[in-house]
C-alpha positions as CSV (number, residue, x, y, z in Angstrom):
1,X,41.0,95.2,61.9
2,X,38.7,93.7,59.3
3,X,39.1,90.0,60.7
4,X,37.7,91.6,64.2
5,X,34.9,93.5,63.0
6,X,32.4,90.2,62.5
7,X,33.3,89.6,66.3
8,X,31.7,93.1,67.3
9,X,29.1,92.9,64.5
10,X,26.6,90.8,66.8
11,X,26.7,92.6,70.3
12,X,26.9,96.4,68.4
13,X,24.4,97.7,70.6
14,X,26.7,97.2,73.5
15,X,29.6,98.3,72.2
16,X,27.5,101.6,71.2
17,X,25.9,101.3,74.3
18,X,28.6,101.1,77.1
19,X,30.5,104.1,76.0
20,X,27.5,106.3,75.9
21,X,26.5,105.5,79.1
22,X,29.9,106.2,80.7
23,X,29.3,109.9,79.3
24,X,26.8,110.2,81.9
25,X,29.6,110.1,84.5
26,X,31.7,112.7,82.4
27,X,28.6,115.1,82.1
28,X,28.1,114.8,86.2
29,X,32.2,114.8,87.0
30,X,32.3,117.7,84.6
31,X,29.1,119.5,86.3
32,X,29.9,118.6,90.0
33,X,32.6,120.9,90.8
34,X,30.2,124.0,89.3
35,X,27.6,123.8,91.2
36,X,30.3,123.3,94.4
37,X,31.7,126.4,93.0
38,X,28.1,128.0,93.0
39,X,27.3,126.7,96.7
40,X,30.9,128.5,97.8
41,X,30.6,131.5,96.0
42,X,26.7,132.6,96.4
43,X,25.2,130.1,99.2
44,X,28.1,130.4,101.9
45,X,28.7,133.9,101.0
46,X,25.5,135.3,100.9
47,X,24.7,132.3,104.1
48,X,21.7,131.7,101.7
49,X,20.7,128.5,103.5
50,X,17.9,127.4,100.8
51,X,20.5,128.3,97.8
52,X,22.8,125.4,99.3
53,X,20.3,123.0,99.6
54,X,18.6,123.4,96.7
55,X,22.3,122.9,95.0
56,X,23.1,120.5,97.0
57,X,20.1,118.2,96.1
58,X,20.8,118.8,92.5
59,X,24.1,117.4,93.4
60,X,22.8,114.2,94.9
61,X,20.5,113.7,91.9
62,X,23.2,114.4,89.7
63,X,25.2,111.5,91.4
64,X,22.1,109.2,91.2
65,X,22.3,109.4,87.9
66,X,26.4,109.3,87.4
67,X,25.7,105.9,89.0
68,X,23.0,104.5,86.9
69,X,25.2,105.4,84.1
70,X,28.3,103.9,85.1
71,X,26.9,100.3,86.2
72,X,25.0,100.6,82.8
73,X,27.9,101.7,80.8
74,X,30.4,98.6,82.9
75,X,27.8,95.7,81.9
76,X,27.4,97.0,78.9
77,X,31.5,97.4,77.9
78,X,31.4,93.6,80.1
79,X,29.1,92.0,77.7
80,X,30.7,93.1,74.4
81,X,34.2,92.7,75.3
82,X,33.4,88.9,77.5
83,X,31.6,88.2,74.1
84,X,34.1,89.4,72.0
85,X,36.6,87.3,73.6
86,X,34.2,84.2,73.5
87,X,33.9,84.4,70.2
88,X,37.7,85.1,68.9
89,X,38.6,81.8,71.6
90,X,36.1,79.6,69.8
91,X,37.2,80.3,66.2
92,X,41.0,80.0,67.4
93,X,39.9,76.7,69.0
94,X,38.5,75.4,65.6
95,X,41.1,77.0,63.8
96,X,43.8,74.5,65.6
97,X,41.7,71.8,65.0
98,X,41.8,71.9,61.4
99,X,45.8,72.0,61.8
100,X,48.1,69.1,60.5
101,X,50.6,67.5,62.5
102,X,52.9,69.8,60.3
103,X,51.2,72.6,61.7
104,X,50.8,71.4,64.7
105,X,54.6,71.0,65.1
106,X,55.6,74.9,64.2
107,X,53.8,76.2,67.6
108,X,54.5,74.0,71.0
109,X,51.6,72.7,73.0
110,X,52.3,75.1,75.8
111,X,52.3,78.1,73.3
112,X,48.8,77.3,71.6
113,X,47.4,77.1,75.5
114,X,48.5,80.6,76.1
115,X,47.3,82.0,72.6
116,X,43.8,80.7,73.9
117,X,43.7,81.7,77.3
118,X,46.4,84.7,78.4
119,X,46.4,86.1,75.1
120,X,43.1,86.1,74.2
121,X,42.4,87.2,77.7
122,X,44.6,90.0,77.5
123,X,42.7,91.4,74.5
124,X,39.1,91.0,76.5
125,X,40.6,93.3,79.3
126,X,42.0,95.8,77.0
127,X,38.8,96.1,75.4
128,X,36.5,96.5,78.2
129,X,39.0,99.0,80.0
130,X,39.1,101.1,76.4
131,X,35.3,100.8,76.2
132,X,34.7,102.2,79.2
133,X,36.8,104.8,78.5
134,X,36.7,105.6,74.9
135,X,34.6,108.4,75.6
136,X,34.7,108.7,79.4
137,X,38.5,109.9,79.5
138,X,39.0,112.1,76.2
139,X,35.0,113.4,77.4
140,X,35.9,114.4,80.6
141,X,39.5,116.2,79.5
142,X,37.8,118.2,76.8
143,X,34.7,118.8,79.4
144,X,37.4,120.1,82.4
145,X,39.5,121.9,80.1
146,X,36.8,123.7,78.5
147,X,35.3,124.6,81.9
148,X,38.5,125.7,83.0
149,X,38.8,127.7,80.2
150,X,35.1,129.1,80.8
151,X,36.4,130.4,84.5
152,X,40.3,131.1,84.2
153,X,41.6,131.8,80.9
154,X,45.1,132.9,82.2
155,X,45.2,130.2,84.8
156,X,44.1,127.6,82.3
157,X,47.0,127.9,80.1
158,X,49.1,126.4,82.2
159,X,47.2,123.1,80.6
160,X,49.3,124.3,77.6
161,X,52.4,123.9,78.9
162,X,52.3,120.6,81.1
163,X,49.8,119.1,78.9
164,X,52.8,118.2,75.5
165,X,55.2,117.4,78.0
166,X,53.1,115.0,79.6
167,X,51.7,113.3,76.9
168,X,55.4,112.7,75.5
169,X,56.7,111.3,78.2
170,X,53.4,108.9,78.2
171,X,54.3,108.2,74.9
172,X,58.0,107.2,75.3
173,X,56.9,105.0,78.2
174,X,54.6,103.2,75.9
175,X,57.3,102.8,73.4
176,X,59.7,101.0,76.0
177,X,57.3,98.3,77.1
178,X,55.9,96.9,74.1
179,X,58.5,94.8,73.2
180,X,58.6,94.2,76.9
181,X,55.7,92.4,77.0
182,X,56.3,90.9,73.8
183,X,58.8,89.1,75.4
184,X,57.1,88.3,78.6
185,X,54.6,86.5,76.6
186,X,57.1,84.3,75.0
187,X,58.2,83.5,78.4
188,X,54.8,82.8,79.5
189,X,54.6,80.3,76.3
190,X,58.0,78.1,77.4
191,X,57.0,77.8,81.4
192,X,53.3,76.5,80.2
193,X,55.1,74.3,78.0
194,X,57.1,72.5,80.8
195,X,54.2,72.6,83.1
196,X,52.0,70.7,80.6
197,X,54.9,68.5,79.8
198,X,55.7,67.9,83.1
199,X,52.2,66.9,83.9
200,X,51.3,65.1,80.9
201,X,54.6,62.8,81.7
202,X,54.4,62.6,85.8
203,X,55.2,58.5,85.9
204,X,57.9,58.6,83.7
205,X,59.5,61.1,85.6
206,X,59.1,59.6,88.7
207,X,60.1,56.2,87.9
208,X,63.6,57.9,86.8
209,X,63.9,60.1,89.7
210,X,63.8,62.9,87.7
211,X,62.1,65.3,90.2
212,X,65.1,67.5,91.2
213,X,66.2,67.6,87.4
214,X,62.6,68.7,86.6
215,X,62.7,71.1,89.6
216,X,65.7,72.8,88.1
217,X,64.2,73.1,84.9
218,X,60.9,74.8,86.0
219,X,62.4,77.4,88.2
220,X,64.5,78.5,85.1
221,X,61.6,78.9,83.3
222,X,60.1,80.8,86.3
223,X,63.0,82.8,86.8
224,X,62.8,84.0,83.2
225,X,59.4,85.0,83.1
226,X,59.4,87.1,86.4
227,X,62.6,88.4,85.1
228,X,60.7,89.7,81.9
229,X,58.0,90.6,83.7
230,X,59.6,92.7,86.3
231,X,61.4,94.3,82.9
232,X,57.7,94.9,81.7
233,X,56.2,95.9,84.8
234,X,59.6,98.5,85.8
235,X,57.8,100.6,82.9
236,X,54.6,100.5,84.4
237,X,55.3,101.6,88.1
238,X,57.4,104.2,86.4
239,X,54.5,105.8,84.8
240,X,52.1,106.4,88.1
241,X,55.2,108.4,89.6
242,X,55.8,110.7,86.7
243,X,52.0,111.4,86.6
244,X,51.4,112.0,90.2
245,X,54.3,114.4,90.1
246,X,52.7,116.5,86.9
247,X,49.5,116.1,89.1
248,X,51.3,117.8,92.2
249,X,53.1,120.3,90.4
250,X,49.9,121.3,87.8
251,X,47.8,121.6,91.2
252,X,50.6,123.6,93.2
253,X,50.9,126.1,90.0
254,X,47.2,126.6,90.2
255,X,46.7,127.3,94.0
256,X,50.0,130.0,93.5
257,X,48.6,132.4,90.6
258,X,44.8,131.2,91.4
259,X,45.5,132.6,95.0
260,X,47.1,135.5,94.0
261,X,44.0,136.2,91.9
262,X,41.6,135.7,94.5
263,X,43.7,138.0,96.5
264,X,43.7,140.5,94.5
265,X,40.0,140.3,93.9
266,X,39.8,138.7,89.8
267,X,38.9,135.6,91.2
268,X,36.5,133.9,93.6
269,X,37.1,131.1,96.3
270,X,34.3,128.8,94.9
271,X,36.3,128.7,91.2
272,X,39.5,128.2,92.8
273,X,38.3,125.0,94.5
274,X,36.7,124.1,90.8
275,X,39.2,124.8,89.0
276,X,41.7,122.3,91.4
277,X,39.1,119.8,90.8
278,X,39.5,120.4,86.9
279,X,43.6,119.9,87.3
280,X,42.6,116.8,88.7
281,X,40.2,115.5,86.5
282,X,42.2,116.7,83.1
283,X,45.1,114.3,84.9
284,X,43.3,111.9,85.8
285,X,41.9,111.2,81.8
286,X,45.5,111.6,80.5
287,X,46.7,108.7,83.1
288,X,43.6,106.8,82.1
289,X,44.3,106.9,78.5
290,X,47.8,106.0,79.2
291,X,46.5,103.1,81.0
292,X,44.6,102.2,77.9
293,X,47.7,102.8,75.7
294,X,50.1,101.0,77.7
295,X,48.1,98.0,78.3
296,X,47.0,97.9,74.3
297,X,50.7,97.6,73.8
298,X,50.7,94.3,75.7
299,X,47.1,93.3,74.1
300,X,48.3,94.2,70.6
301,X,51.2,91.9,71.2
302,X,48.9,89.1,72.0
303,X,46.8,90.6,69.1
304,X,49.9,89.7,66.9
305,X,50.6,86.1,68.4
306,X,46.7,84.9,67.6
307,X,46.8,86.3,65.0
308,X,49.7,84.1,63.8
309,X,47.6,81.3,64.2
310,X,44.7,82.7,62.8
311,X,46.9,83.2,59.4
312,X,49.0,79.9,59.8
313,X,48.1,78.3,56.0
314,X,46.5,74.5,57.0
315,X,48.4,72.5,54.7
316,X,46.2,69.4,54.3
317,X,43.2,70.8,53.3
318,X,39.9,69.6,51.1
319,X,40.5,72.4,48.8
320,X,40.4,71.1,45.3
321,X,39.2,67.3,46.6
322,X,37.1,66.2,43.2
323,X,35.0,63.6,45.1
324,X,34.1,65.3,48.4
325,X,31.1,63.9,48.8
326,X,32.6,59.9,48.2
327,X,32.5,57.5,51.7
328,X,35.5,54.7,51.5
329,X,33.5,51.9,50.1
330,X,35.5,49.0,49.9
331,X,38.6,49.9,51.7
332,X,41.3,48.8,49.1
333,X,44.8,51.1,49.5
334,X,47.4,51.6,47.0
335,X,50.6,53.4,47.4
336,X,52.6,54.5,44.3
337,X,56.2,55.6,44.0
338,X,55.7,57.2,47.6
339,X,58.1,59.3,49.8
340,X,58.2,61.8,52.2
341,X,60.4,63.9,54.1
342,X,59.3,65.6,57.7
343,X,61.3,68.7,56.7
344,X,60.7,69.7,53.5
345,X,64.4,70.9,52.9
346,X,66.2,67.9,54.3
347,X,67.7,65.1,51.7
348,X,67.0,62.3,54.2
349,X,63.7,60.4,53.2
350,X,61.4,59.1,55.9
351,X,59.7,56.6,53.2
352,X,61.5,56.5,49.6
353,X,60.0,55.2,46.5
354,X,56.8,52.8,48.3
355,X,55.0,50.5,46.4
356,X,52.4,48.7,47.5
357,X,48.6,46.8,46.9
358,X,46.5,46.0,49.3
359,X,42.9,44.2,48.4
360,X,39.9,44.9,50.5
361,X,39.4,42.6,53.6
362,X,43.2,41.8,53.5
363,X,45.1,41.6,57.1
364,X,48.4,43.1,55.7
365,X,50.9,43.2,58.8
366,X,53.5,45.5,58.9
367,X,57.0,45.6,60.6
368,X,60.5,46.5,60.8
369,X,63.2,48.0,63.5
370,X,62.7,51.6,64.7
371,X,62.1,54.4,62.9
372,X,62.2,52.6,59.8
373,X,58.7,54.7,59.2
374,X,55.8,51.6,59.6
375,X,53.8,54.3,60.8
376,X,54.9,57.4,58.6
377,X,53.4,55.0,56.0
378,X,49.9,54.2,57.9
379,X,49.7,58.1,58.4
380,X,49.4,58.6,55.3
381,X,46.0,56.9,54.1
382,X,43.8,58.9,56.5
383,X,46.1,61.9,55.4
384,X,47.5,62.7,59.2
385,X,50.7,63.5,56.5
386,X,50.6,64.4,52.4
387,X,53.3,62.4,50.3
388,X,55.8,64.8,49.2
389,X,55.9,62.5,45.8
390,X,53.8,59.8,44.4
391,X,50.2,59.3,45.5
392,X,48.3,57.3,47.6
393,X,44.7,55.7,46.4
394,X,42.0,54.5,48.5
395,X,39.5,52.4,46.5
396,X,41.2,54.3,43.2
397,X,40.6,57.9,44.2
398,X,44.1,59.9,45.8
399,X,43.1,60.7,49.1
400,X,43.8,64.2,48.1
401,X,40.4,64.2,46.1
402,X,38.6,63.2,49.2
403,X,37.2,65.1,52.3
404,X,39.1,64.5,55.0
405,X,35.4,64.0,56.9
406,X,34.9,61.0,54.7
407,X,38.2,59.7,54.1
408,X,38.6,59.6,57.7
409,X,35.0,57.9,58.9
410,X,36.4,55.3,56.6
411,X,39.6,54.5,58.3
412,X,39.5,53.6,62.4
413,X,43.0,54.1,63.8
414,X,44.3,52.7,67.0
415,X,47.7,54.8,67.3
416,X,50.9,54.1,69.2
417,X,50.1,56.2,72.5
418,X,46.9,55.1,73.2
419,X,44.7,58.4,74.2
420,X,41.5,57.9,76.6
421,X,39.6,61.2,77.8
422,X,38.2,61.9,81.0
423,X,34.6,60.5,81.3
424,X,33.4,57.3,81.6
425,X,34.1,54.0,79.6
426,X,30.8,54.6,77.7
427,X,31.8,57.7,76.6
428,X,34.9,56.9,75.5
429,X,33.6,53.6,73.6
430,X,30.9,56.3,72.0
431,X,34.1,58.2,70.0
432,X,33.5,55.7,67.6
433,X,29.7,56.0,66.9
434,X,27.5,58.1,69.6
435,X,24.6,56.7,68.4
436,X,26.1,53.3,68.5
437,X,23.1,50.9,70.7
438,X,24.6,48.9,74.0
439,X,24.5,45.6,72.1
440,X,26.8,47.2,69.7
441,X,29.2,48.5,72.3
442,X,29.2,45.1,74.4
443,X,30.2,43.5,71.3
444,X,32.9,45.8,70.2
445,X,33.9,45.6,73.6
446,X,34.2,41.4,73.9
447,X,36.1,41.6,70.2
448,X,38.6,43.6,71.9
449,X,38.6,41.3,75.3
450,X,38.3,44.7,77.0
451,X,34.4,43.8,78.5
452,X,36.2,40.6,80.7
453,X,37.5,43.9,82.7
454,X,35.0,46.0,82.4
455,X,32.8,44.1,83.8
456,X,34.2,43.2,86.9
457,X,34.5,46.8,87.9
458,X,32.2,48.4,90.4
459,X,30.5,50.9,88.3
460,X,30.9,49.0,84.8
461,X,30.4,51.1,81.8
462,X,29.7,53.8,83.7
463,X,33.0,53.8,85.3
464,X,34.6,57.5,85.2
465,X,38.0,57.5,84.0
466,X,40.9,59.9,84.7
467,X,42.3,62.4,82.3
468,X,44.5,60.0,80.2
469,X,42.6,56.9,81.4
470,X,45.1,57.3,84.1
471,X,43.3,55.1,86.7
472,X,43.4,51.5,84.2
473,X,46.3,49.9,82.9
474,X,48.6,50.2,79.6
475,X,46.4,46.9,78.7
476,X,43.6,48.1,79.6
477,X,43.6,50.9,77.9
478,X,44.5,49.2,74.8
479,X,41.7,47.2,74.3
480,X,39.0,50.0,75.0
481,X,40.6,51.9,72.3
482,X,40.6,49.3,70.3
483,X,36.8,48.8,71.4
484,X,36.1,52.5,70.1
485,X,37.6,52.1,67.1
486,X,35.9,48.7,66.2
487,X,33.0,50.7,67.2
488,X,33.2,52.7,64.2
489,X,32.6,49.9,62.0
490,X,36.0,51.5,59.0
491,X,36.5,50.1,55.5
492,X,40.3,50.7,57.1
493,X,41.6,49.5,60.7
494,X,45.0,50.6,60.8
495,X,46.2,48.7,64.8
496,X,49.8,50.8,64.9
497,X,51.4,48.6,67.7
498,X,48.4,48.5,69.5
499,X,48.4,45.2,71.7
500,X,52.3,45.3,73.0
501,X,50.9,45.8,76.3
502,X,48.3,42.9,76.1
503,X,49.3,39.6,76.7
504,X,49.9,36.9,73.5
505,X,47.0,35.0,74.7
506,X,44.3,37.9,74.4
507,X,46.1,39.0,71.6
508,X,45.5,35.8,69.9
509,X,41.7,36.0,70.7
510,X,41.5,39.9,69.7
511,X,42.8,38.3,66.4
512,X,40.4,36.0,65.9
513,X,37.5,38.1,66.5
514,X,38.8,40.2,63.9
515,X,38.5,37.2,61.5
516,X,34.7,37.2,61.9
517,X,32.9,40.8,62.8
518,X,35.9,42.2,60.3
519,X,36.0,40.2,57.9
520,X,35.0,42.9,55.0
521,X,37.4,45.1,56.7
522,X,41.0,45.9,55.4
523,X,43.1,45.2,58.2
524,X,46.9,47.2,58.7
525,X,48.2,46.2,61.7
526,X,51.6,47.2,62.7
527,X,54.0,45.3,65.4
528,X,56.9,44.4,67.2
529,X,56.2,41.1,68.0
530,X,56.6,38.6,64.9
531,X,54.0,36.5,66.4
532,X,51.6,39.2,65.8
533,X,52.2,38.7,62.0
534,X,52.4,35.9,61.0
535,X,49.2,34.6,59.6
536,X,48.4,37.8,57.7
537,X,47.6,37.7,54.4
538,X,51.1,39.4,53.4
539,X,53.7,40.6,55.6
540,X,55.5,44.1,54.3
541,X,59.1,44.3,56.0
542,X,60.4,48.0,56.0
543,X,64.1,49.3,56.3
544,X,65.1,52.8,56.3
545,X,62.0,53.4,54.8
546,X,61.8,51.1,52.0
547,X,59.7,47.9,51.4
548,X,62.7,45.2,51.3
549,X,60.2,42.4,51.5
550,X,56.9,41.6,50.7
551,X,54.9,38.4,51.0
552,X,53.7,35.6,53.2
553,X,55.5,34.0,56.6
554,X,56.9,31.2,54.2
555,X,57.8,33.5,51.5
556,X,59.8,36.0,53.5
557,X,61.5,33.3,55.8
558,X,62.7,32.2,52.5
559,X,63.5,35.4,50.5
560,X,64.0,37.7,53.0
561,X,67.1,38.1,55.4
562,X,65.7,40.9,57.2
563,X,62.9,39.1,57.9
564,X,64.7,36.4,58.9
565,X,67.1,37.7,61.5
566,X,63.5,39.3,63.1
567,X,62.2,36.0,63.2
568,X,64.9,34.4,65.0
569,X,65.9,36.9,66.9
570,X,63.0,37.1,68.4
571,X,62.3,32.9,68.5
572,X,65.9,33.2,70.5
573,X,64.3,35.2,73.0
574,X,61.3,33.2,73.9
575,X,63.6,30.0,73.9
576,X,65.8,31.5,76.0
577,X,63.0,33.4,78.5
């Protein structure tokens, strides 16, 4: 409970504040059926006319102020619990942005959604409802058992009896739904998980005519999580049952000896009608504090899954970096006896013994079939992955000695799936430098050809784009995020297959802008087309992740086979298209 106690540090005073307050309600529910007990036993007896009103006005101001102190005591217990939750979301949030794609990989997208919202949600609720009744529920039982006790001894031990037996069965109730809910949470995790990757993936699913497939698949997932839930919830909608029938029997075994009292004189009318009042009230605070228990068994589930990413160990980190405070000057990248595996247990190599040099202003193009790990290898410089052997430099420091703030303001990356955000184009263009001036931009945006179509749309910059950059094409996209990334002005531009959507005319002028407002800039630039390649300064040709050639066009058309059957494979195809 350490970890949670900085998140109730700033907003003490409510969380002081809101259960005091709610003992104002306990004092009045506690007082209430006294002073009916007074009106009852000396005003209607005696027909004492001013005795009743006089109690009875007491009794309105004595509500008056029940009120006060339960709207006071609610925003209170609102506050710090909405806070609370604010708080905990936000350092969750950052917490997941400092993950690796290693990390990233161990929880599903779906399953970090819930952890943010449902779970942390789940907590918030549990808090407020225990805040306002951390003192209000245990106050008021003590406060009507002790009255109770104050009128009735003999008639107030039945507490004694029903009292254990209730709170057992409470308790064995609680202990059947929390793994309950435990599980209904991990439900919840896989059917957000298909949602968002049903949405994030709607066109591809629709050009296959996968709807009815995708149907299928959904209702499953729904099917399991009302299934859970309905196991959860069985427990739940068992518990108001068993507590309205201690609540009837209680109340029945009162009225019996409590009327045989008053009718043989040891007990008035007035306290009999209290005393019911007290049955009720010492009830109604046990089901309440069951309400809190059995809902903090769901929240402490939740408790236990954010916590799990709270405690997930970031495994690229800038702990021990000896030159945190060095900016990629020059932009020169070395890799040395490389190799790396995805799974840390698994023989197979994704990139086995890598060596290579690349000077700084260098276009260095980079291909090979699928999967052969071209962009495992790009991956690692701005250290999206850590070698699992050799090292790789950046102007002669190992990127491990580097913050990862500075080491990656030094590289821009254009990656594979090309990510726009809702917004407009400006904004999006403003990724790379937010303080970037509109000359800047319109330049960055004719080197990547993306301002010829910018332009001619209605709003122009200011155009708002959909969440994706759903409403402009695969090319379009393209060249604004290759736009923002020019935009940051990198010692590094890694381009991983970034203009297969573009045509090889605008990919030839995209090329040769390069050649002028990049010239300082060390240039990686992945590809499938061998077209795309060919001029660069050297040309690395991977295979089942090693380098098996290295060199210019004319070198590797010469020395390398594997180059070779590329090149005319692909020389076949445009002869033959």
């Amino acid at each position: 409970m350490k970890r949670y106690a900085k998140y109730i540090r700033p907003y003490l005073y409510a969380f002081i504040l809101g259960p005091i307050m709610m003992l104002t309600e306990v004092a009045g529910e506690v007082l209430l059926p006294s002073f009916m007990a007074d009106i009852i036993n000396v005003g209607a007896a005696n027909h004492d006319v001013g005795y009743i009103v006089q109690r009875g006005l007491v009794m309105i101001v004595t509500a008056f102020i029940m009120m006060a102190g339960g709207v006071l005591g609610a925003w209170f217990s609102a506050k710090a619990a909405l806070s609370f939750g604010a708080d905990l979301r936000r350092d969750v949030f950052e917490k997941v942005q400092t993950f690796s794609f290693a990390n990233i990989d161990k929880f599903s997208t779906g399953s970090l959604v819930t952890r943010l919202t449902n779970d942390i949600t789940q907590v918030q609720n549990v808090l407020m409802m225990a805040l306002r009744m951390l003192l209000r529920a245990p106050g008021m039982l003590v406060g009507a058992v002790i009255m109770a006790f104050v009128m009735n001894r003999s008639l107030a031990a039945i507490f004694l009896v029903v009292m254990p037996i209730l709170a057992l069965t409470i308790g064995m109730i609680i202990k059947t739904a929390f793994p309950r809910f435990t599980l209904m949470q991990v439900k919840l995790d896989a059917l957000n998980t298909n949602i968002q990757e049903v949405l994030t993936n709607v066109r591809v699913i629709k050009s296959f005519v996968r709807e009815d497939y995708q149907k299928e698949k959904f209702a499953e997932a729904n099917k399991d999580l009302k299934e859970s839930g309905l196991r959860a919830f069985k427990v739940v909608i068992f518990q108001m049952p068993v507590m309205m029938v201690f609540m009837n029997l209680t109340t029945l075994l009162v009225v019996w000896f409590g009327g045989n009292q008053i009718l043989d004189g040891s007990m008035q009318v007035g306290n009999l009608t209290a005393f019911t009042t007290y049955v009720v009230q010492v009830l109604m605070s046990l089901m309440m504090l069951a309400m809190v228990l059995l809902s903090s068994s769901r929240a402490i589930a939740s408790l236990r899954r954010i916590n799990e990413v709270l405690d997930t160990q970031v495994d690229l980190t800038d702990e021990g970096a000896r030159y945190a405070q060095a900016p990629v000057k020059r932009g020169r990248i070395e890799f040395k006896d490389v190799s790396f595996r995805y799974y840390k247990n698994s023989e197979e190599k994704v990139l086995e013994d890598i060596n290579l040099t690349i000077e700084p202003g260098q276009v260095v193009g980079i291909i090979g079939s699928t999967g052969c790990g071209k962009t495992t290898l790009v991956s690692m410089i701005p250290r999206l992955y850590d070698v699992d052997e050799g090292e790789v430099l950046v102007d002669g420091i190992n990127v491990k000695d580097y913050s990862l703030k500075h080491l990656r303001e030094g590289v821009g990356m254009v990656l594979q799936k090309n990510v726009l955000f809702s917004g407009t184009i400006l904004e999006n263009l403003q990724w790379g430098d937010e303080n970037a001036s509109e000359e800047e931009i319109l330049q960055v945006a004719r080197d990547a050809q993306a301002d010829v179509f910018v332009k001619n749309l209605a709003e122009g910059y200011e155009t708002e784009l959909g969440q994706g950059g759903v409403n402009v094409s695969g090319g379009q996209k393209q060249r604004l995020c290759i736009a923002r990334a020019l935009l940051k002005k990198p010692k590094i531009l890694i381009l991983d297959d970034s203009t297969s959507a573009v045509d090889t005319a605008t990919e030839s002028r995209i090329r040769e802008a390069f050649s002028g407002s990049l010239k300082e800039t060390t240039k990686l630039i992945i590809a499938q087309r061998i077209t795309s390649v060919m001029e660069a300064d050297q040309i690395v040709v991977l295979d089942e992740g090693r380098i098996v050639g290295l060199g210019r066009h004319e070198e590797l058309m010469e020395a390398c086979s594997a180059y070779r059957e590329i090149y005319d494979s692909q020389m076949k195809e445009e002869v033959l298209a």
